[in-house]
C-alpha positions in Angstrom: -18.1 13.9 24.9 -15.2 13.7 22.3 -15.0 10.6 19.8 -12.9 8.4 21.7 -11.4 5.1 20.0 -12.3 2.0 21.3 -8.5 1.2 22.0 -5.2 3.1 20.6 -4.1 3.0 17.2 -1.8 0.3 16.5 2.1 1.3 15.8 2.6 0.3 12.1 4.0 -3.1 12.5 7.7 -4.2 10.8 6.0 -6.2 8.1 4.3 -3.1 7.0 6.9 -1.0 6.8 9.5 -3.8 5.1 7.6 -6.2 3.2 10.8 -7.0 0.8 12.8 -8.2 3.8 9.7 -10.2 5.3 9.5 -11.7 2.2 13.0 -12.4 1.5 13.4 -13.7 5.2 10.2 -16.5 3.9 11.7 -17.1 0.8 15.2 -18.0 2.3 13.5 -20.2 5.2 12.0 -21.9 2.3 15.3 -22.2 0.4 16.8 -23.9 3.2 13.9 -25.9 4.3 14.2 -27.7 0.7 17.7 -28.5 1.8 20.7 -26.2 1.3 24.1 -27.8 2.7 24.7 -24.9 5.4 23.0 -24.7 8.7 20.0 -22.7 9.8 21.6 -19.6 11.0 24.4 -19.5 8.3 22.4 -19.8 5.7 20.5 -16.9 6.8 23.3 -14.5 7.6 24.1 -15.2 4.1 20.7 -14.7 2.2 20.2 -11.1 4.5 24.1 -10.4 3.2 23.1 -10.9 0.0 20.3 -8.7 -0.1 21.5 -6.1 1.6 24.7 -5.9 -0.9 21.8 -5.7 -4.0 20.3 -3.0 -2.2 22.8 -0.9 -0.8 22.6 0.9 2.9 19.6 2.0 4.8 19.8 3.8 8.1 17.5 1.1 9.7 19.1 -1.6 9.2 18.5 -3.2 12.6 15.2 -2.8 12.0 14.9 -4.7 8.6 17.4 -7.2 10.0 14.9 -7.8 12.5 12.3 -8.2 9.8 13.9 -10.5 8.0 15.2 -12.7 10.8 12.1 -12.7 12.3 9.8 -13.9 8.7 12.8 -16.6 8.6 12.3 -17.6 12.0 8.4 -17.9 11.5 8.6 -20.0 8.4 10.9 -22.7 10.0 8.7 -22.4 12.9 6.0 -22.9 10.8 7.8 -26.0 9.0 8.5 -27.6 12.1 5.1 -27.2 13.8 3.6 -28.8 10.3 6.2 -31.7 10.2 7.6 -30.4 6.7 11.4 -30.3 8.1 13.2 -32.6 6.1 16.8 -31.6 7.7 18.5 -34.1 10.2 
């Protein structure tokens, strides 16, 4: 009988393959979380603008987008679910 894994290999997940934009999508939630003067979604849209114009264009951009959106989204999630959100 062949070798047979236990269960399939795992795709390589987005925060593998783009750990600048998971990163950067933290490190803006946390920027925001200390209290910038714009709201939750702006304030992103303009951090991921900002990176991407330091950076230059990538032909999966939806996909690092989505990496960075989603780190944000985790960390304020993470904020909230701690108590640590000091934003009325």
């Amino acid at each position: 009988m062949p070798n047979a894994l236990a269960r399939p290999e795992q795709p390589q997940s987005p925060a593998t393959r783009f750990p600048l934009f998971a990163q950067a999508g933290r490190d803006a939630a946390a920027l925001w979380l200390a209290g910038a003067p714009l709201s939750m979604a702006d304030f992103r849209d303009m951090r991921l603008r900002s990176l991407l114009a330091g950076l230059g264009h990538f032909d999966d951009l939806a996909a690092r987008t989505a990496e960075f959106n989603g780190a944000y989204a985790q960390r304020i999630g993470q904020a909230i679910v701690r108590k640590e959100v000091c934003h009325g």
